[in-house]
C-alpha positions, 0 to 999 in steps of 0.5 A: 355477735359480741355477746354470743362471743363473750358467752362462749369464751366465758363457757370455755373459760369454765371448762378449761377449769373443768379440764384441770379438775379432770386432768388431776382426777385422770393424770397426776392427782394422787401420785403413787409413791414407793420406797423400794430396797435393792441389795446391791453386789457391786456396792455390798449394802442395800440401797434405798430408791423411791418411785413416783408412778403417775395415778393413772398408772397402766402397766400396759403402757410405756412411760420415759424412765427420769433417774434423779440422785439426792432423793432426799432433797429433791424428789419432791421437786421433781415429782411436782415438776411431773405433775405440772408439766402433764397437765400442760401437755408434757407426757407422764412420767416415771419418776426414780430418786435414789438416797445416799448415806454418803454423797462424797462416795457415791457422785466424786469420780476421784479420792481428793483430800476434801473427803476421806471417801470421795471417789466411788463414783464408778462404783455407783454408776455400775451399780445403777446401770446393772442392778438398779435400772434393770431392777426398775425396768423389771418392775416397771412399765418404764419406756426406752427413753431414759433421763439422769438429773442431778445437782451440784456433786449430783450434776458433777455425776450426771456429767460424768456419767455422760462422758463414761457410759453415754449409751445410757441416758437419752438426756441429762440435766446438770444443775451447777455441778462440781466441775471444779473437782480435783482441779478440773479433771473432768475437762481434761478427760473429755475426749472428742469423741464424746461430743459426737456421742452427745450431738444426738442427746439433749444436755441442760446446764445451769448455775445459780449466783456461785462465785470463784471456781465453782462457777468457773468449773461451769463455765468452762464445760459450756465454752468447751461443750459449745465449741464442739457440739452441732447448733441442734437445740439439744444442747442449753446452757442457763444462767440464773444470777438471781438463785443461790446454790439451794435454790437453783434447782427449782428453776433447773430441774423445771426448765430442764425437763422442759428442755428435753421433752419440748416438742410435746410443747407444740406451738403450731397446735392450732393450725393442724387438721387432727390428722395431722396433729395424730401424725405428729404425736405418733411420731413423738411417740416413736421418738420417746418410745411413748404411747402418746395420744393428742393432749387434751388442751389441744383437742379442747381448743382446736375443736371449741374454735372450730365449733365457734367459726361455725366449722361442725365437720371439723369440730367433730372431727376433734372431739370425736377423737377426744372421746374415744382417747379420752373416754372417762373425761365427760368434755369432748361429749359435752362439746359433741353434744353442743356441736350437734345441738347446732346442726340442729340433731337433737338425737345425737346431741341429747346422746352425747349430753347424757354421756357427759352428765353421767361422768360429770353432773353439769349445771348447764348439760342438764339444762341443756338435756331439758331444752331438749326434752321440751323440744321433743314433747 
């Protein structure tokens, strides 16, 4: 019984790696990326922003829209952060970084001294509010849940914005924005009514290891921001003593989007019948304005376990909907094959392995196919 174990486990420890080849080949492997020019009215230039499209690209479906600043420090960032969250089952995303030739102009609310062009802000919002989102919404396949990221004056933007136009993201992320800003005037233009618009939206803060007022900035925002929104879990303030002001954002950016899209990080995965789990991920859809299916590591866990405990009908169950979701990965036929192969229906079985080696040639469904074949002679 321990052997047959080990060797099962070992078989699907093979194919998880398997899964992962797959999930590059079908998900993010080979991003699509454009660098796109807009001439904008409002800011009178032309404005340079790159796409990050997932390579499995369907413009027939809909996928949450992330609008990052600093795109020249940061795209790569978050376009790996994308990657590595689909494959652990978080959805795919577009992803949009904008350039700036002068930060100060774009992200500062207000003219200080500190920079002869600081405080275009309002400027930069409108324009991305009326030109460039519409302009991405045209051209993309972009859903309705929309997210503003940003880092130091980009942080500092992407909180301003949530008080001036908070309609128009559904999340944000702020790594170690400058809170400090012309003497912390942001905290004095927070009214209250902006708390009750973002009770329902998910805000992630962070700070690195910086010191003195930019530090107190932060930290003044989550003791404000703390005391007057609803304990929901939308809102998470990280700390993270051991990062600089350079190298806050990996983690932020990271964690943050985790934050925002953690129910597709489901945690109950493997106690839930697949009717259940499909209720739950259409409900997630609806949510995110997402076309969501069951991720594949769910499928492949729940139904191989099943498969293990001698549950078939349950089994099949889960793979019968992996194939038909997930009809150019050759795994759910691969296992509908075993499952069958163990009912002891070597004509389903044999049909299932044949579907599975013409997507993948599998050492061990050919072999499979040949006991087969000499079992039929």
């Amino acid at each position: 019984m321990k052997k047959n174990k080990k060797k099962f486990n070992k078989a699907i420890k093979s194919y998880k790696s398997l899964l992962l080849v797959c999930l590059l080949i079908s998900g993010y492997g080979i991003a699509q990326t454009e660098i796109n020019t807009i001439h904008s009215e409002i800011l009178e230039a032309d404005r340079k922003f790159i796409v990050r499209l997932p390579s499995s690209y369907n413009k027939n479906e809909n996928y949450p829209l992330v609008v990052m600043t600093d795109a020249s420090f940061y795209f790569n960032l978050v376009k790996e952060a994308a990657n590595n969250l689909y494959q652990g089952g978080f959805p795919k995303m577009i992803v949009v970084g904008i350039f700036s030739d002068d930060r100060y102009k774009d992200l500062t609310p207000t003219k200080t001294d500190e920079s002869s062009t600081s405080g275009g802000s309002d400027k930069f919002l409108k324009f991305l509010k009326s030109e460039l989102i519409p302009e991405i919404s045209s051209k993309y396949s972009v859903s309705n849940f929309h997210v503003l990221i940003g880092h130091s004056l980009g942080g500092l933007f992407t909180l301003t914005t949530s008080i001036k136009e908070p309609e128009l993201f559904d999340a944000y992320i702020a790594s170690t924005p400058t809170v400090r800003w012309n003497n912390f005037e942001m905290l004095d233009n927070i009214q209250k009514k902006y708390f009750n618009e973002l009770n329902n939206k998910k805000l992630f803060l962070s700070i690195g290891d910086e010191k003195g007022i930019e530090r107190e900035g932060v930290l003044r925002f989550n003791t404000k921001f703390s005391d007057n929104v609803k304990e929901n879990g939308n809102y998470v303030f990280k700390s993270y003593p051991d990062e600089s002001h350079s190298t806050v954002p990996w983690m932020s950016y990271y964690e943050g989007l985790k934050h925002i899209f953690a129910p597709f990080n489901l945690k109950t995965s493997s106690v839930m019948s697949i009717k259940e789990l499909v209720n739950y991920y259409q409900k997630l859809g609806h949510d995110y304005d997402y076309d969501v299916k069951v991720p594949q590591r769910i499928l492949m866990n729940n139904g191989s376990y099943a498969l293990e405990d001698g549950k078939f009908k349950k089994a099949l169950n889960f793979f019968k909907y992996y194939a038909e979701n997930y009809s150019n990965i050759p795994i759910p036929f691969r296992f509908l094959g075993d499952t069958y192969f163990k009912m002891k229906d070597y004509k389903k079985a044999k049909k299932h392995y044949e579907s599975a080696y013409k997507l993948f040639q599998s050492g061990y469904v050919k072999s499979r196919l040949l006991e087969i074949s000499q079992m039929q002679d």
